[in-house]
C-alpha positions in Angstrom: -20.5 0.9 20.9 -21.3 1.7 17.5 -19.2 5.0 17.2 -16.6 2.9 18.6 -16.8 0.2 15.6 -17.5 2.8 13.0 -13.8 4.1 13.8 -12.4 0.7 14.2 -13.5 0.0 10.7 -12.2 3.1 9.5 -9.1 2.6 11.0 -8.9 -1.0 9.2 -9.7 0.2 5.8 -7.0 2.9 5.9 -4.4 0.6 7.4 -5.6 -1.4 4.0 -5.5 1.2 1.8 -2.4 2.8 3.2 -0.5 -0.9 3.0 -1.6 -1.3 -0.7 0.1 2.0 -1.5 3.8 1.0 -0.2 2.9 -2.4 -1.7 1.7 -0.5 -5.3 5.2 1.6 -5.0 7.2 -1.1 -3.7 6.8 -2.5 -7.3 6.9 0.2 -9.2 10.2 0.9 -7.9 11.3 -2.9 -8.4 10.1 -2.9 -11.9 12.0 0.3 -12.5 15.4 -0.8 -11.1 14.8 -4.2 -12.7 14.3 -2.5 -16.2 17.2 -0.4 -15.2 19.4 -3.5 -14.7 18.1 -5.4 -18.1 18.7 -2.2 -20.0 22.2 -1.8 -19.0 
């Protein structure tokens, strides 16, 4: 049982980390095309 929720919680925390990171990019990338737009 407790290997079992030692993954589980590892799983969680990487699905976390890992959906931070496309949300971190997401706006860098925004923020870049939306410079791009106001500069032009």
């Amino acid at each position: 049982m407790y290997p079992y929720r030692y993954c589980s919680t590892n799983f969680l925390q990487f699905l976390v980390n890992y959906f931070r990171r496309l949300v971190t990019l997401s706006r860098v990338n925004y923020a870049d095309v939306e410079s791009r737009l106001f500069t032009h």
